[in-house]
N, C-alpha and C positions, 0 to 999 in steps of 0.2 A: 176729687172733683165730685159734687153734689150731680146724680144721675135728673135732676131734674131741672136743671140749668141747663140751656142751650149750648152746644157747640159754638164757638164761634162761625164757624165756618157754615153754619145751619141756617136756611132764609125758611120762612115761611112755602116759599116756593120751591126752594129743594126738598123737604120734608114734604110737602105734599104730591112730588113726584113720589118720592121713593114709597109712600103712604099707597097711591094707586100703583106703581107696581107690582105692590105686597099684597094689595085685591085684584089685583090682574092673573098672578101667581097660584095662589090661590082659588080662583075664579076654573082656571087649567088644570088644578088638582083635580078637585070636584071635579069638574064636565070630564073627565077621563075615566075617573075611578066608579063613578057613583052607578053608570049604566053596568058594571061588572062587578055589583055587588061590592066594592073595596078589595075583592082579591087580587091587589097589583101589590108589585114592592117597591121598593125607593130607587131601585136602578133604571127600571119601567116608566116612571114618574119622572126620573131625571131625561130618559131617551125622547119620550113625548112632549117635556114642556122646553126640552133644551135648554136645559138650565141645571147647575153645579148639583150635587149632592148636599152642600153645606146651604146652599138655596131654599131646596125641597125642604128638606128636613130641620129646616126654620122654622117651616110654613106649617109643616105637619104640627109641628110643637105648638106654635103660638095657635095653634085652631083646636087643638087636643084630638087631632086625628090618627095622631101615630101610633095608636093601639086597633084600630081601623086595619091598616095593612099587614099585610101578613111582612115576615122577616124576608131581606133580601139573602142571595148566596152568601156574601160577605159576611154579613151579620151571623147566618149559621158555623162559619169558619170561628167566630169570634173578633171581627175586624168591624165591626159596626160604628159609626162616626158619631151615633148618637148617644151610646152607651158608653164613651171611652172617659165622660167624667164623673160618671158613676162606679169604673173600676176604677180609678185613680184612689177614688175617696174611700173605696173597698179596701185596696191594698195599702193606703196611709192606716185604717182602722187595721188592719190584722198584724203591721208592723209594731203599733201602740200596745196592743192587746199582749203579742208575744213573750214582753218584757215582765210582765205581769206573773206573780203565782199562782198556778190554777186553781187555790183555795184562797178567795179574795178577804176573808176573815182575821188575815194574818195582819191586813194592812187598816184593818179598824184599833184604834189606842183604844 
């Protein structure tokens, strides 16, 4: 499906809901973070605006703030929701790689 073709199910008027929830959202990040210098983390963010993690860390992304906050506990653990498809794509690259000779001169004719 073409990403820039409507939904069916999409009115003008739902999309302009969910358009101002997403500067309402957002609006809650800012006004929370900005007076503490941005040293909050995404669990902080989620407790304050009451809203998911996969919410916040939309909002972080689509605003380019998420280098703004410092890392959550999770994210220290390596559990981080935002970087899990940036290892996916890690670990498909070092599965690819493996097969490989580590003298790649052999596979030039």
């Amino acid at each position: 499906m073409n990403a820039l073709v409507p939904r069916k199910s999409s009115t003008p008027a739902r999309d302009r809901r969910r358009q101002v929830l997403r500067m309402t959202l957002a609006f809650q990040i800012w006004q929370f973070a900005t007076p503490r210098g941005w040293d909050v983390d995404l669990e902080e963010l989620c407790t304050h605006t009451r809203r998911s993690p996969q919410a916040v860390a939309r909002i972080l992304h689509l605003k380019g703030w998420r280098a703004r906050i410092r890392p959550s506990k999770s994210e220290a653990h390596g559990h981080a929701f935002h970087d899990a498809p940036t290892k996916r794509k890690a670990d498909v690259s070092e599965r690819l790689l493996s097969g490989l000779p580590e003298d790649l001169t052999t596979l030039i004719v």
